[in-house]
N, CA and C atoms as an extended XYZ file, in Angstrom:
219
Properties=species:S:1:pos:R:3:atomname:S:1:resname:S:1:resid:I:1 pbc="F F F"
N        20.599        1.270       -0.249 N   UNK     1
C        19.584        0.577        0.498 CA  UNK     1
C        18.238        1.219        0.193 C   UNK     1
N        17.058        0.073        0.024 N   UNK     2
C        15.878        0.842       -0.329 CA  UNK     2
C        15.084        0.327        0.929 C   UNK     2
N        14.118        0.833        1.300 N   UNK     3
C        13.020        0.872        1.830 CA  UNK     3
C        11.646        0.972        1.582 C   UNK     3
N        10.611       -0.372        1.604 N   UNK     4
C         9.661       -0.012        1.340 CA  UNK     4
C         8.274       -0.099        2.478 C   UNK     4
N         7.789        0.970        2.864 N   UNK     5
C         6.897        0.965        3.729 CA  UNK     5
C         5.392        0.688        3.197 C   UNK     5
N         5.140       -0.404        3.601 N   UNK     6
C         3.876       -0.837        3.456 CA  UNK     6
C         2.799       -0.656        4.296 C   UNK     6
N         1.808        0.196        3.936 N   UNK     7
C         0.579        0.402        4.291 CA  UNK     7
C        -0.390       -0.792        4.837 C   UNK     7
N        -1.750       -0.880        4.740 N   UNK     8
C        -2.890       -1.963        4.869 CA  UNK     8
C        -3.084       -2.142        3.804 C   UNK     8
N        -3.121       -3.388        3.784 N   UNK     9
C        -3.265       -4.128        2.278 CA  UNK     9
C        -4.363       -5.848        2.789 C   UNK     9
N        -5.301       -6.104        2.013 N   UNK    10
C        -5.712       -7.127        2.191 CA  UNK    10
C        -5.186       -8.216        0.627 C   UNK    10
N        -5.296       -9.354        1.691 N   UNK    11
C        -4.989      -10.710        0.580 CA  UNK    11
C        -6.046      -10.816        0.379 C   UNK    11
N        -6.153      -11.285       -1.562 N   UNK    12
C        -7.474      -11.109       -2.035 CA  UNK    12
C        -8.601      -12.136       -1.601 C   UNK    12
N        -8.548      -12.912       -1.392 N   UNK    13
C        -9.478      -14.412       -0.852 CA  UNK    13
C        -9.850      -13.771        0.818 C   UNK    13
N        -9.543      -12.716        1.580 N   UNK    14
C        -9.815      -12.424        2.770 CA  UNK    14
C       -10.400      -11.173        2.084 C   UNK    14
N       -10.048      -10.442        1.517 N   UNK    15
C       -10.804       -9.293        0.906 CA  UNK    15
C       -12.074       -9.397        0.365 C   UNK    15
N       -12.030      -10.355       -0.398 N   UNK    16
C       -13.837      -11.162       -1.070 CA  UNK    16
C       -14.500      -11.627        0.413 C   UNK    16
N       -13.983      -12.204        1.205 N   UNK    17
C       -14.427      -12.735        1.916 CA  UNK    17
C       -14.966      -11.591        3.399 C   UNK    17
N       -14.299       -9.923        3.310 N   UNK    18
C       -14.924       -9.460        4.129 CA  UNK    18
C       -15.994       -8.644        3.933 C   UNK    18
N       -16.922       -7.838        5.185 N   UNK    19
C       -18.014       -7.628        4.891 CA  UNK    19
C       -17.544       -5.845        3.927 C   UNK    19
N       -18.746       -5.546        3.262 N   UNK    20
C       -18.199       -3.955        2.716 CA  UNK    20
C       -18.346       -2.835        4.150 C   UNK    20
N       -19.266       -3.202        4.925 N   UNK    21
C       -18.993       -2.445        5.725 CA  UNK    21
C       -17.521       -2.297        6.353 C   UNK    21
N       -16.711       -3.360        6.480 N   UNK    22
C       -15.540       -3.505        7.159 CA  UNK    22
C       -14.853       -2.895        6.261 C   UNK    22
N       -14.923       -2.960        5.194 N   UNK    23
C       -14.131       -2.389        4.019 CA  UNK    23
C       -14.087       -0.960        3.769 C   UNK    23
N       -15.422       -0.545        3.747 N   UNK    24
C       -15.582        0.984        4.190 CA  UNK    24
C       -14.920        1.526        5.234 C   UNK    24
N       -14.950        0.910        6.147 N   UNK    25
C       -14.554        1.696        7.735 CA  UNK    25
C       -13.055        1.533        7.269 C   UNK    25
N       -12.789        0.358        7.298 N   UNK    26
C       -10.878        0.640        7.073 CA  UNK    26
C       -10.279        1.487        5.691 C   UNK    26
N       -11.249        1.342        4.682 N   UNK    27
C       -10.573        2.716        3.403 CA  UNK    27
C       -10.789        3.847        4.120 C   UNK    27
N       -11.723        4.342        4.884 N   UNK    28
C       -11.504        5.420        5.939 CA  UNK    28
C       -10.348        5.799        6.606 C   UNK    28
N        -9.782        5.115        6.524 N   UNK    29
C        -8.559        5.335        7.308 CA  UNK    29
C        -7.197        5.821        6.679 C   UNK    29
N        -7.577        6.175        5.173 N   UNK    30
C        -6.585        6.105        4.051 CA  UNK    30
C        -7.014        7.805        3.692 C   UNK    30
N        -6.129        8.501        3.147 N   UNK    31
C        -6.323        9.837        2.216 CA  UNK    31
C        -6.980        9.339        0.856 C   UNK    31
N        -7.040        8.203        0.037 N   UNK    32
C        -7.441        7.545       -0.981 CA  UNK    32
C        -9.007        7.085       -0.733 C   UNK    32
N        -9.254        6.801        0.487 N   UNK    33
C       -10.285        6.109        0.572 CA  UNK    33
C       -10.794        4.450        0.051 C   UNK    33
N        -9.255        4.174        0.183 N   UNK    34
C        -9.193        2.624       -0.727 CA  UNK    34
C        -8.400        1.472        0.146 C   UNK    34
N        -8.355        0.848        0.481 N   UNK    35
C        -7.912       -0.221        0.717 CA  UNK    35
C        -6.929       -1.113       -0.339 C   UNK    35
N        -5.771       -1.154       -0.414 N   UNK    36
C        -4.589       -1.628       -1.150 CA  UNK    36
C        -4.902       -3.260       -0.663 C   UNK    36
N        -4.102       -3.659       -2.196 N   UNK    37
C        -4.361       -4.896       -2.348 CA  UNK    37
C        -3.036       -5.752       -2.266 C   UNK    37
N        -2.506       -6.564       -1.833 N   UNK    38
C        -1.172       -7.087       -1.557 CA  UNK    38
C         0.164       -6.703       -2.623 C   UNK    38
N        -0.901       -7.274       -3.752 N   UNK    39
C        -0.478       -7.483       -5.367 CA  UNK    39
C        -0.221       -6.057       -5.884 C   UNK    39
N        -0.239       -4.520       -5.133 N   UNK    40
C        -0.294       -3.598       -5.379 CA  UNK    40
C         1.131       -3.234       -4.618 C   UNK    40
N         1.426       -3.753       -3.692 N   UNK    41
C         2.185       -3.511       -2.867 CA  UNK    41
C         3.552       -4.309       -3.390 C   UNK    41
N         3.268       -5.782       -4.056 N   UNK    42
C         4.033       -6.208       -4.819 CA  UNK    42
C         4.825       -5.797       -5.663 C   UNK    42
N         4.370       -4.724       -6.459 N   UNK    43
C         4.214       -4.186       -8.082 CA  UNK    43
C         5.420       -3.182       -7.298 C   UNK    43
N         5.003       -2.562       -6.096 N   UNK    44
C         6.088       -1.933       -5.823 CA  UNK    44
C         7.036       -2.573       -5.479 C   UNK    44
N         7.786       -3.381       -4.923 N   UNK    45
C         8.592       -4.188       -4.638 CA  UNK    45
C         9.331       -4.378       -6.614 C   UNK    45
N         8.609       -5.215       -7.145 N   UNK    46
C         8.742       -5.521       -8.613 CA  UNK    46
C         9.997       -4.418       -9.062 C   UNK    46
N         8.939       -3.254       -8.737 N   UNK    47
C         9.524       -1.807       -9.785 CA  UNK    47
C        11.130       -1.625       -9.064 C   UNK    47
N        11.098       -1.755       -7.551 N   UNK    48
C        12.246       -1.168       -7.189 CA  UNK    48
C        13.550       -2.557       -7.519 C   UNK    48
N        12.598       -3.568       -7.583 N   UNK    49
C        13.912       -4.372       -8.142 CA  UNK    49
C        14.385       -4.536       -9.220 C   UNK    49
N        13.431       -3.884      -10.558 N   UNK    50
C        13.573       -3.556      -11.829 CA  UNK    50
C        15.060       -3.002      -12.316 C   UNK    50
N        15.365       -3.262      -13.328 N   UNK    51
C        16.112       -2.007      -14.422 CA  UNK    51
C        16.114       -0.750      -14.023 C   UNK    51
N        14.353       -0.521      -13.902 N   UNK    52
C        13.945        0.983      -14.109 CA  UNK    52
C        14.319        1.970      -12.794 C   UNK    52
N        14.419        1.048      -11.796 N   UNK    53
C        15.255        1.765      -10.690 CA  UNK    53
C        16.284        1.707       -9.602 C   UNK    53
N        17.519        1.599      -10.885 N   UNK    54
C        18.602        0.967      -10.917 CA  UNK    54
C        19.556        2.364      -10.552 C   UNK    54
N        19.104        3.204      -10.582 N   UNK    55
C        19.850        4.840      -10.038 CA  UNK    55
C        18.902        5.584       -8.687 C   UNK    55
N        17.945        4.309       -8.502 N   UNK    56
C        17.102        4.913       -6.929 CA  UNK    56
C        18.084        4.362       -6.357 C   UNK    56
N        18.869        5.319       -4.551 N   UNK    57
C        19.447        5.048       -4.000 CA  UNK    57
C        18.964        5.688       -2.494 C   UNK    57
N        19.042        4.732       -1.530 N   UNK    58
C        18.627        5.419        0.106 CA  UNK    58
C        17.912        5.723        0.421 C   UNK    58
N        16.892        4.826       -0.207 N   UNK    59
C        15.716        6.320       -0.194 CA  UNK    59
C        14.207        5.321        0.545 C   UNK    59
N        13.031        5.654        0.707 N   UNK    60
C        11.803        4.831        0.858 CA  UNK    60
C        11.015        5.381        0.519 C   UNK    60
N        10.080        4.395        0.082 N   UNK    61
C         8.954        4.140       -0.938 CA  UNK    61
C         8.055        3.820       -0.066 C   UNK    61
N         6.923        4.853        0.138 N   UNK    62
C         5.495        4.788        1.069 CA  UNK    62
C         4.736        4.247        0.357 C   UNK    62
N         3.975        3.262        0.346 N   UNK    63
C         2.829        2.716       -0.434 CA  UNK    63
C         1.484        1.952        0.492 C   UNK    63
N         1.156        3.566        0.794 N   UNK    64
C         0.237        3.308        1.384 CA  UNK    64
C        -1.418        4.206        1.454 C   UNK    64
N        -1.347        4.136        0.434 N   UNK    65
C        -3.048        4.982       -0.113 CA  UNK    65
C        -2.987        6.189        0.430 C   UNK    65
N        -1.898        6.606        1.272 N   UNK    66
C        -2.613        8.361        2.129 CA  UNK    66
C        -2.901        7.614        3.140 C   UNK    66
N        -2.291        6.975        3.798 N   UNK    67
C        -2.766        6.126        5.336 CA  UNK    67
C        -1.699        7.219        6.460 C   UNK    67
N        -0.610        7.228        6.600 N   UNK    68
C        -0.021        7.703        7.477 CA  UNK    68
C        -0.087        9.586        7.185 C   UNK    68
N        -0.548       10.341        6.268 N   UNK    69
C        -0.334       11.760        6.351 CA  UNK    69
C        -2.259       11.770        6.721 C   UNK    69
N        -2.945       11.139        6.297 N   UNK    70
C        -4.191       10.956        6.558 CA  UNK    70
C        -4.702       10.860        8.230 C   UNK    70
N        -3.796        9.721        8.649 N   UNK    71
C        -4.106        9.205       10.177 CA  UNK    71
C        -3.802       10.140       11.239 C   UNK    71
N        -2.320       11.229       10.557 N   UNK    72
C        -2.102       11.930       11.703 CA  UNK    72
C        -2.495       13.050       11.904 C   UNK    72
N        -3.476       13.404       11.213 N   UNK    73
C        -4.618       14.940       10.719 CA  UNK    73
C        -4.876       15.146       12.230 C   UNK    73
């Protein structure tokens, strides 16, 4: 069984569409200082259903910029 924990991520047509200030304040909230993009979050999904990680077992996959070791400082 895999697990993948997903961070904040904006859909790109709401992402163009918000202000940078809003964008700033919420990459703040990340160890990255970035705001993840759906399609990033995808790619992980992609990989774990791949070939390539076909001997990952039990395990979870954080994909989330430094949001949760960041938030609980």
């Amino acid at each position: 069984m895999l697990f993948l924990n997903a961070g904040i991520a904006l859909f790109f047509p709401i992402a163009q569409a918000t202000e940078e200030e809003f964008d700033a304040q919420l990459a703040g909230t990340t160890a990255l200082q970035l705001v993840g993009l759906v399609e990033e979050q995808a790619r992980a999904v992609l990989f774990l259903a791949s070939e390539d990680a076909s001997f990952i077992s039990g395990t979870e996959l954080i994909v989330d910029g430094g949001y949760i070791p960041y938030a609980l400082k």
